[in-house]
C-alpha positions as CSV (number, residue, x, y, z in Angstrom):
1,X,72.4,81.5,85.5
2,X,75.5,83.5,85.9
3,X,76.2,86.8,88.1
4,X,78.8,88.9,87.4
5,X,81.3,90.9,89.2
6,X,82.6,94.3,87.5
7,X,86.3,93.5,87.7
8,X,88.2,96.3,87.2
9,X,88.7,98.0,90.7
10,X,87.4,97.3,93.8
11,X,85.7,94.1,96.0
12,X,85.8,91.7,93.5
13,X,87.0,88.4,95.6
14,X,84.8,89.2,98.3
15,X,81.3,89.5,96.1
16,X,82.3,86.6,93.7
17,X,83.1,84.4,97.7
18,X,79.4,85.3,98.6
19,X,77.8,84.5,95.3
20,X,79.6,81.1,95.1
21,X,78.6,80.6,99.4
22,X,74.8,81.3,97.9
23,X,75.2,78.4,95.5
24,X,75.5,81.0,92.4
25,X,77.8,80.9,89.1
26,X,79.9,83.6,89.7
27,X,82.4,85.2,87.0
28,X,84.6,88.4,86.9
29,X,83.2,90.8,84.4
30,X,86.2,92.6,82.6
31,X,85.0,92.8,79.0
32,X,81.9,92.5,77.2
33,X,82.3,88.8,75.8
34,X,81.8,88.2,79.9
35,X,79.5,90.6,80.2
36,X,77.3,89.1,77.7
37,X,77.3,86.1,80.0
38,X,75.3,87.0,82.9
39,X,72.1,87.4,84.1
40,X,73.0,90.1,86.9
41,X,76.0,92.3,87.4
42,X,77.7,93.2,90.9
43,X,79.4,96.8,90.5
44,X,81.7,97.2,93.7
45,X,82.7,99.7,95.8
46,X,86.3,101.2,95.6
47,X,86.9,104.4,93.4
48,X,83.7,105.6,91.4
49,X,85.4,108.3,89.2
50,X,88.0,105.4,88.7
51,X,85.7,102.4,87.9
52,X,83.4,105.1,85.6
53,X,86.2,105.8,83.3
54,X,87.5,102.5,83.0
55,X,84.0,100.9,82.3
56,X,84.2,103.5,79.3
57,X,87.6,103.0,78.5
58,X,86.9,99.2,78.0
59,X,83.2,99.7,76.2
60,X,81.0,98.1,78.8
61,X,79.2,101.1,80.7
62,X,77.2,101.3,76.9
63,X,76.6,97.8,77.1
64,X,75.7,97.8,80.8
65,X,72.9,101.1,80.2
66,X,71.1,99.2,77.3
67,X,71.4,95.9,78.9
68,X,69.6,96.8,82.0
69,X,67.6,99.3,80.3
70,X,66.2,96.2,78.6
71,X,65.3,94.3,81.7
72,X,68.0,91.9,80.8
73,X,70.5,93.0,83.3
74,X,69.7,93.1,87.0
75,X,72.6,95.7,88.4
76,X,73.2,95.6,91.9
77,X,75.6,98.6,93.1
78,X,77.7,98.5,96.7
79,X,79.4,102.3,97.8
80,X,80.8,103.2,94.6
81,X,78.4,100.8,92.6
82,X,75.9,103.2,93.9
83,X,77.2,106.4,92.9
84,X,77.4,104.9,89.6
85,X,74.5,103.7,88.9
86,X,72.5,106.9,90.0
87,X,70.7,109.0,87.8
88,X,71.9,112.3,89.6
89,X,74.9,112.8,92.1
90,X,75.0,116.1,94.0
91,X,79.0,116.7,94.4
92,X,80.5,114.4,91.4
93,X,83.8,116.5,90.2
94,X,83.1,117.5,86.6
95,X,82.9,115.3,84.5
96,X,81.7,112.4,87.0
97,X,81.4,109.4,85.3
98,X,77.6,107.9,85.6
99,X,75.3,105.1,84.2
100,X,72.6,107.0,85.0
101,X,70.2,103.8,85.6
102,X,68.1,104.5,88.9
103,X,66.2,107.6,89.5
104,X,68.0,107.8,92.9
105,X,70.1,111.5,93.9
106,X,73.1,110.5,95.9
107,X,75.9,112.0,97.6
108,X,79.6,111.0,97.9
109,X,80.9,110.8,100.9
110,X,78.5,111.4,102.8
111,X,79.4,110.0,106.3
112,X,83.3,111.7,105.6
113,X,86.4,110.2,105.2
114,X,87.9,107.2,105.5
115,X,88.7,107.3,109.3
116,X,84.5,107.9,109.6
117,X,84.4,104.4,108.5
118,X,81.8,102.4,111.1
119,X,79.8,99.7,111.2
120,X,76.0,99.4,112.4
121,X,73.1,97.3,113.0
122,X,70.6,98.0,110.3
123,X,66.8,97.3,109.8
124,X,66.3,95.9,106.1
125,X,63.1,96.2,105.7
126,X,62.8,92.6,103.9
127,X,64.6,90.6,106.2
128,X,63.5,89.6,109.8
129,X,66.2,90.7,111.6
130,X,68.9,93.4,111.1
131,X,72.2,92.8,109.3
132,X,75.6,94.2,110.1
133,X,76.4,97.2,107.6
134,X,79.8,98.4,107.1
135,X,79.9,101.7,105.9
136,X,83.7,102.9,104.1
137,X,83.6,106.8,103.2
138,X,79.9,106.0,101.9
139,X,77.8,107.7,99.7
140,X,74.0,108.4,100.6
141,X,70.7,108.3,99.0
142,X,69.2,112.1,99.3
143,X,66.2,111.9,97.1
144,X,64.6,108.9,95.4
145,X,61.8,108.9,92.0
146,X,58.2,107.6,92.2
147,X,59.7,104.1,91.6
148,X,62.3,103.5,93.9
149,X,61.3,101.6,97.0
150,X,63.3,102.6,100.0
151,X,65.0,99.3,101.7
152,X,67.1,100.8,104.3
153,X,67.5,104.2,106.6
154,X,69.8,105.6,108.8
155,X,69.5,108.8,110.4
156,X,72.1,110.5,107.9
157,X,69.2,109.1,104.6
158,X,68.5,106.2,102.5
159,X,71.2,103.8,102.1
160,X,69.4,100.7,100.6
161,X,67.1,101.1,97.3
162,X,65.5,99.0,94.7
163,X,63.7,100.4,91.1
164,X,62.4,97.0,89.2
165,X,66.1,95.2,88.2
166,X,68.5,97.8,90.3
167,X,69.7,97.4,93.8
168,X,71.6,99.9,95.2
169,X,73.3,99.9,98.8
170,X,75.8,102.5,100.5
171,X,77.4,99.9,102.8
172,X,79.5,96.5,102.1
173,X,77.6,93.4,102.5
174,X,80.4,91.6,100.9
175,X,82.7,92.7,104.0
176,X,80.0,90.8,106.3
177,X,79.6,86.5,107.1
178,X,76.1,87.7,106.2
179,X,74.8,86.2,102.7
180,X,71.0,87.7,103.0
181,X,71.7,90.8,100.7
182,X,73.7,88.8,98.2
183,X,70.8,86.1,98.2
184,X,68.1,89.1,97.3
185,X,69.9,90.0,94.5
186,X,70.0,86.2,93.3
187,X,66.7,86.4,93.4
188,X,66.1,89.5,91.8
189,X,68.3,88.0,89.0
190,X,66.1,85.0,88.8
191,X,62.4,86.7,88.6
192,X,63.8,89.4,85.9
């Protein structure tokens, strides 16, 4: 089984370190010969309205939608990742590129700018203990659909959520020694 890291902008060294640390086949996803490859696809944070266009520029957010639309594609979205892959996003510019996957409404920048960045201790509700989230001008759940389980709150909203194949997380667990959120998507890619 390989997992995929969209490699056009963004964390891509740090996700593909923690997948290979958890024992995983990791590969940068920049076309869709690689994309084709993998069981489960890591969309990173960096620029959403940047990483949109060129995932349409180089034909992959098409193959990306029907993919995981087919229960073929686990997508697991970090910051940006998450914005993407949301069904609805409350102040995209015009135009804001989407995938539209997970019936999750989220807001950019939720926490404010870049000098806002923190880091906190954070209650997944899966694992036994908390994590440390790091949290980079990051984007915020504000409604979820019938079939989104919550995973993680602050008091700000919902900044962890799984529907079925899609994980989707505000904060950086690729900027942390801890492998625990990187491990649950492995396994979500291996019971798909």
């Amino acid at each position: 089984m390989k997992i995929g890291v969209l490699s056009v902008q963004g964390a891509v060294s740090e996700h593909i370190g923690h997948l290979e640390n958890c024992d995983a086949e990791a590969i940068a996803v920049k076309n869709r010969e690689s994309l084709n490859n993998v069981s489960g696809l890591i969309i990173p944070g960096g620029e959403s309205t940047t990483i949109g266009k060129l995932i349409e520029l180089f034909g992959l957010a098409e193959m990306i939608r029907e993919r995981s639309r087919q229960g073929n594609l686990a997508v697991f979205g970090t910051c940006a990742g998450m914005i993407l892959i949301a069904g609805s996003v409350t102040d995209g510019i015009r135009g804001q590129p989407k995938l539209g996957l997970m019936d999750i409404q989220v807001r950019r920048n939720a926490f404010g700018r870049q000098k806002e960045s923190f880091e906190t201790d954070l209650d997944f509700r899966t694992f036994n203990s908390p994590l440390t989230a790091v949290f980079i001008r990051a984007p915020i759940i504000e409604d979820t659909g019938a079939g989104v389980e919550v995973l993680a709150e602050l008091p700000e909203g919902i900044v962890a959520a799984r529907q079925g194949n899609l994980l989707a997380t505000s904060f950086h667990p690729e900027l942390t020694d801890d492998l625990r959120v990187h491990r649950y998507f492995i396994n979500m890619c291996k019971n798909q």
